[in-house]
C-alpha positions in Angstrom: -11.4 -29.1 -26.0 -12.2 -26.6 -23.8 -10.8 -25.9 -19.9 -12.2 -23.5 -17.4 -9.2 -21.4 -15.7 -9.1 -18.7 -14.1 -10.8 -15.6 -16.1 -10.3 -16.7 -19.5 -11.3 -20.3 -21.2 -7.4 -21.3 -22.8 -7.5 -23.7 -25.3 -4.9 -27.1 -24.9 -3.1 -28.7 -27.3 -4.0 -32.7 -26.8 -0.7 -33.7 -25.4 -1.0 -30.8 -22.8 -3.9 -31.2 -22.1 -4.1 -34.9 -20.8 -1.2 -33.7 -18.0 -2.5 -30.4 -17.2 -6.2 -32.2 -16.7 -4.3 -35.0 -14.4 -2.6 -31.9 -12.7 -5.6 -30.3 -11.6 -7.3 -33.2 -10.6 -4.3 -34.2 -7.9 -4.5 -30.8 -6.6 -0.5 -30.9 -6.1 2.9 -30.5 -7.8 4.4 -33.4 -5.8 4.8 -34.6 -2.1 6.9 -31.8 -1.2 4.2 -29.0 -1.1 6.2 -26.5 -2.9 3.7 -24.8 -5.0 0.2 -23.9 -4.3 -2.4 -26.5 -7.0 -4.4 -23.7 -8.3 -2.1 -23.1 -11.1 -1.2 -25.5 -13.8 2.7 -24.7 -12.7 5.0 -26.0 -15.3 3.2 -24.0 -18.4 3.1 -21.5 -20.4 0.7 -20.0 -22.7 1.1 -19.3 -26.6 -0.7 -18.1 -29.4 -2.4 -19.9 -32.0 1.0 -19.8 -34.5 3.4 -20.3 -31.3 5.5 -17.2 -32.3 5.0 -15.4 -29.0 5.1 -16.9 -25.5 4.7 -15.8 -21.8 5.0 -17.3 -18.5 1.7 -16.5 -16.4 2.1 -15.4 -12.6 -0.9 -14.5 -10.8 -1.5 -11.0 -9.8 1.0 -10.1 -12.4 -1.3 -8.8 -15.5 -0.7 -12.2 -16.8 -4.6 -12.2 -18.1 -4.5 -8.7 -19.4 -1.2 -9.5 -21.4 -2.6 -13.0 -22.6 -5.9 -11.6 -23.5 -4.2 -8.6 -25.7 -2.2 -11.0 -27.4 -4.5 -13.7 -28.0 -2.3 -16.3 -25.5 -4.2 -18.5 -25.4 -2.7 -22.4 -25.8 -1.5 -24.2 -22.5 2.3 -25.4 -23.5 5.1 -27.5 -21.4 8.2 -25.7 -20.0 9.8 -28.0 -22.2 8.3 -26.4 -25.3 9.3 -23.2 -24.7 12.6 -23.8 -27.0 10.5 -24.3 -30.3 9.0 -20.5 -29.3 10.2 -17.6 -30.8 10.2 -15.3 -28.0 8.8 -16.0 -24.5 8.4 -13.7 -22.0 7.3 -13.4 -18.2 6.1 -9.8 -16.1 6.9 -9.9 -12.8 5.3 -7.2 -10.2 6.5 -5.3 -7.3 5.9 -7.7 -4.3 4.5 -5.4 -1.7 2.2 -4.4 -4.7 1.4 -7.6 -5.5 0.8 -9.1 -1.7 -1.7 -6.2 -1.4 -3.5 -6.9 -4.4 -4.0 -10.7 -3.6 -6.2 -10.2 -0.9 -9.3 -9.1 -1.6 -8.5 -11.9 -4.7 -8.4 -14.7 -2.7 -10.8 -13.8 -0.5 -13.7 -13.6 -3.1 -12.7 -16.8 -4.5 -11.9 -19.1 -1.4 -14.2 -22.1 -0.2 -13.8 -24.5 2.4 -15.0 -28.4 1.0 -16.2 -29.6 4.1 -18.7 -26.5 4.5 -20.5 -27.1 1.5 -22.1 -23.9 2.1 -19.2 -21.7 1.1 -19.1 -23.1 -2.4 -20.7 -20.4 -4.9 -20.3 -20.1 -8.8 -17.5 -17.7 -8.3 -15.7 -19.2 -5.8 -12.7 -21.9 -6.7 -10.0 -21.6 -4.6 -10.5 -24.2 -2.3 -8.4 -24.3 1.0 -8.4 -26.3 4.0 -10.8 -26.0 6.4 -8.1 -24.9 9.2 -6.9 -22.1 7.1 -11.1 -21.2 6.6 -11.8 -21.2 9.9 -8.8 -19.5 11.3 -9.1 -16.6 8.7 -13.1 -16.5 9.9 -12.3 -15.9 13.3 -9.2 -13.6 12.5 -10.3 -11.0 9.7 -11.7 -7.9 10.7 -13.3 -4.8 8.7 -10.3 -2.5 9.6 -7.4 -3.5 6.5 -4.4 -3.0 8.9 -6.0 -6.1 10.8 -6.9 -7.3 7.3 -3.7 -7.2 6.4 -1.8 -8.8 9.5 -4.6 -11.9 9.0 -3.1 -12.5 6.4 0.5 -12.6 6.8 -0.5 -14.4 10.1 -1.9 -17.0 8.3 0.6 -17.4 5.1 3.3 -17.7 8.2 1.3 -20.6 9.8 0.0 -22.4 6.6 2.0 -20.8 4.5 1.1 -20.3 0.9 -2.9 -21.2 0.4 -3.4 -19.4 -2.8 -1.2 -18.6 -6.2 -2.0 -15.1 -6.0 0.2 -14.6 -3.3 2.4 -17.5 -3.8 6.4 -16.1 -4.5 7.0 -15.4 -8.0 10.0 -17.3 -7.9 7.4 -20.6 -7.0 6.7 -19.8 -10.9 9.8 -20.0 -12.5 12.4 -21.9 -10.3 11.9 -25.9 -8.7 12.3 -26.6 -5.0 16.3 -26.6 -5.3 16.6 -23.3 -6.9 16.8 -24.6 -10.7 15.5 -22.7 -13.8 12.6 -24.0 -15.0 12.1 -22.3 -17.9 14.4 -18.9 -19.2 11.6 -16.2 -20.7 12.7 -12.5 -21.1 11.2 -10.8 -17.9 9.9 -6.7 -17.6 7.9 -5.0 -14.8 4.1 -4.9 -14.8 4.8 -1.2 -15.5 6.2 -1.6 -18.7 3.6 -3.8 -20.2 1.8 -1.5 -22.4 5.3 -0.7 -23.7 6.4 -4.1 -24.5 3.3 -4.9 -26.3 3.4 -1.9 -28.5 6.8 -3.4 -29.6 5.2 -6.4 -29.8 2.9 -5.0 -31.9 5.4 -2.8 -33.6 7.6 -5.4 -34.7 4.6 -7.4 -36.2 3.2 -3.8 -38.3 -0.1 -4.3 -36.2 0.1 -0.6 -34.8 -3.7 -0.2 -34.8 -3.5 -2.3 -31.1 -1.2 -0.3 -29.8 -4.0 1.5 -27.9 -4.8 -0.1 -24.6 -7.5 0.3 -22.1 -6.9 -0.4 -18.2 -4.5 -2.5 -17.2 -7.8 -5.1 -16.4 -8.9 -7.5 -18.9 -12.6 -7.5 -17.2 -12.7 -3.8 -18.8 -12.1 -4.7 -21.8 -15.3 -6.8 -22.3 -17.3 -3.6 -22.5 -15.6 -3.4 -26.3 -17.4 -6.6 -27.2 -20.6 -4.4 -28.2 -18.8 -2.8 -31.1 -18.2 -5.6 -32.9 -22.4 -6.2 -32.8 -23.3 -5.7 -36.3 -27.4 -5.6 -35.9 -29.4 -3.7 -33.7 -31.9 -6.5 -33.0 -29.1 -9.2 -32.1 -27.5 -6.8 -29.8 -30.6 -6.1 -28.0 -31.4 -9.7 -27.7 -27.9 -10.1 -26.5 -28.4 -6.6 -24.0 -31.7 -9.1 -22.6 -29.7 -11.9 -22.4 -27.1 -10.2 -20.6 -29.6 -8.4 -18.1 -30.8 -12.4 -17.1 -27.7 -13.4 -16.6 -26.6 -10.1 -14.4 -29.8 -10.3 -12.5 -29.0 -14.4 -11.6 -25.4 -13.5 -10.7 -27.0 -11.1 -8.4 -29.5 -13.6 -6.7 -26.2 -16.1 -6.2 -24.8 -13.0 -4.5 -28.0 -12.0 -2.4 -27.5 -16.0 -1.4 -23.8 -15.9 -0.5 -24.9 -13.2 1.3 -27.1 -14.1 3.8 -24.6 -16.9 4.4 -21.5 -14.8 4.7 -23.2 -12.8 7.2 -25.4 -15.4 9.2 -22.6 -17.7 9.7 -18.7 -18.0 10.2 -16.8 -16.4 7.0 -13.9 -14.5 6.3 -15.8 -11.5 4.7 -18.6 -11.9 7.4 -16.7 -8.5 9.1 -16.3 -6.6 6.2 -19.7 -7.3 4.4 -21.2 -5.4 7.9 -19.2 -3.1 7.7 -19.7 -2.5 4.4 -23.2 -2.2 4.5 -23.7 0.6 7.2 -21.4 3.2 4.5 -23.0 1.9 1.2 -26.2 2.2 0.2 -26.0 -0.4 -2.9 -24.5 -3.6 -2.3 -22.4 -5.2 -5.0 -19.2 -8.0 -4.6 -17.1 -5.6 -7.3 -18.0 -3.1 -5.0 -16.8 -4.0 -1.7 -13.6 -6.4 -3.1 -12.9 -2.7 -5.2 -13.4 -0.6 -1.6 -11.6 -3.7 0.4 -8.5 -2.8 -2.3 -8.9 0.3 -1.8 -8.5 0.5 1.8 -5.5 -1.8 1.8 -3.7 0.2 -0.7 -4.3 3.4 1.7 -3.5 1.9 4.8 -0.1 2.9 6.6 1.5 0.0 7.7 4.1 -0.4 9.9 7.1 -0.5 7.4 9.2 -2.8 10.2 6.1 -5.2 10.8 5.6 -5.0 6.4 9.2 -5.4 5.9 10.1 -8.5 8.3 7.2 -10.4 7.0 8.4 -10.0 3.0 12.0 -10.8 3.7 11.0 -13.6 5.4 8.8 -14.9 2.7 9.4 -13.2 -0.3 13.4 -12.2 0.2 13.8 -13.9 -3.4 10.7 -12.0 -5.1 12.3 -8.7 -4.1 15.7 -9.5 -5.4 14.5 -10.5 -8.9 12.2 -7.7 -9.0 14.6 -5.1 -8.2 17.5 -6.5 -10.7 14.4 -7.0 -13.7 13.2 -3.5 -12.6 16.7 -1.7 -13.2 17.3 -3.5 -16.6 14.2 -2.7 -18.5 14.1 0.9 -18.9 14.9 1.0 -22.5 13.0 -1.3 -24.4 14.8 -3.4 -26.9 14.4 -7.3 -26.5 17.8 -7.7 -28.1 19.5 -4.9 -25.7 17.2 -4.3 -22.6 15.3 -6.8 -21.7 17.3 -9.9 -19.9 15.9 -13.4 -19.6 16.1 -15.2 -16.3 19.4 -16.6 -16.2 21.3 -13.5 -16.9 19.4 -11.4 -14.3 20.2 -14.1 -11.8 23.8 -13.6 -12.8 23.3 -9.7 -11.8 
């Protein structure tokens, strides 16, 4: 049985799947309001043999690691004992905070403006968070950027992509939920050559861009007739050209009514010529990314949210230089013990 989530379709085993489904449908961990509900918190994904598994954190290459090693069955925390190896990437926070933005922002919709809903977007969030973010967000990212730490300190965390990566990993009282081996998003393409390495299967060791969207392009090799793959190239035009036509549509809406990319979309469209979501989510990254913020104002608002994230980071960053699962790389509970 298949599951939509996030960019790839995973595949459940049956007893996962029944409290994963019931997860999602509740929309919450618990009463306590902990975690954010758009991610199925308490699992891990594994491959098909259940040899190799890995802890997925939003905005942490969790689908470009997945995808590259085919993770791609939804297990328990409590399963994580019959896996060989399980592992987790964690990524630096003022990185990752950064990153989210332009993430959530494509993706969010409000349920009581029926409106906002498009195929894309599925990250729904209350409609005080909607319409405080629609009022606040301007084109410049500095203001961009203080939106949103406005908001994540009044609502607090709306979205998993910039939900602590502690949330992940560790319950409400600070327990372990789950003790995977943990290295820095920069040391991913390392860690799955040795992967890779340790299984003889060198001919993967050859990675594109850290971006498992990219990596879609390399379907068209495997096309072994001409005529099929232009009946595919047609089909895929279609498709493209409909996508487009939602876009045209959220469009008009984003810019003829109250929405947090209402701002940027005008913006947008007095320096570009050609008009395209990748482009102006891509440019809205971009922006952030060069943007000098006030490191006092930046600094005070991740100590006071992510003060946990950093610490973890920092110790996991400092004890994965040289890779050896046996030697370098430290699961959870020891690097909390640093």
């Amino acid at each position: 049985m298949y599951l939509k989530y996030d960019i790839i379709i995973t595949i459940l085993d049956d007893v996962a799947l029944k409290d994963m489904y019931q997860h999602l449908l509740t929309n919450k961990i618990g009463n306590d309001g902990y975690r954010t509900f758009n991610h199925p918190h308490g699992y891990f994904v594994t491959n098909y043999l259940e040899t190799l598994g890995f802890v997925r954190i939003s905005k942490c290459g969790s689908s470009t690691f997945s995808h590259r090693h085919e993770l791609n069955k939804w297990k328990k925390f409590s399963d994580a004992k019959n896996i060989s190896l399980t592992l987790c990437c964690l990524r630096d926070p003022y990185s990752r905070i950064i990153s989210s933005i332009p993430e959530t922002l494509n993706r969010l919709y409000c349920e009581e403006i029926p409106e906002s809903k498009f195929d894309w977007t599925n990250l729904k969030i209350s409609k005080d968070v909607y319409v405080f973010l629609s009022k606040k967000i301007k084109a410049d990212p500095k203001s961009l950027l203080y939106c949103f730490q406005e908001a994540i300190n009044h609502f607090g965390f709306f979205d998993a992509c910039h939900e602590p990566m502690t949330n992940f990993l560790f319950s409400k009282n600070g327990d372990i939920e789950i003790n995977p081996y943990m290295f820095t998003l920069n040391k991913m393409d390392k860690i799955s050559r040795l992967i890779f390495s340790m299984s003889n299967d060198l001919q993967k060791t050859k990675f594109n861009k850290i971006n498992v969207r990219d990596q879609n392009i390399q379907q068209k090799e495997f096309y072994s007739f001409k005529r099929y793959a232009h009946y595919l190239q047609i089909k895929m035009i279609k498709k493209r050209f409909l996508i487009y036509k939602e876009f045209l549509k959220f469009k008009k809406f984003a810019l003829n009514n109250q929405h947090p990319l209402s701002e940027i979309i005008k913006n947008y469209e007095r320096s570009e010529k050609l008009f395209s979501k990748k482009k102006l989510l891509l440019k809205t990254y971009s922006l952030l990314k060069e943007n000098k913020i006030s490191p006092s104002h930046m600094n005070e608002f991740m100590k006071k949210n992510y003060k946990s994230d950093i610490n973890i980071y920092k110790s996991t960053s400092e004890n994965c230089e040289n890779l050896s699962i046996d030697k370098s790389l430290l699961n959870l509970k020891k690097l909390t013990e640093i």
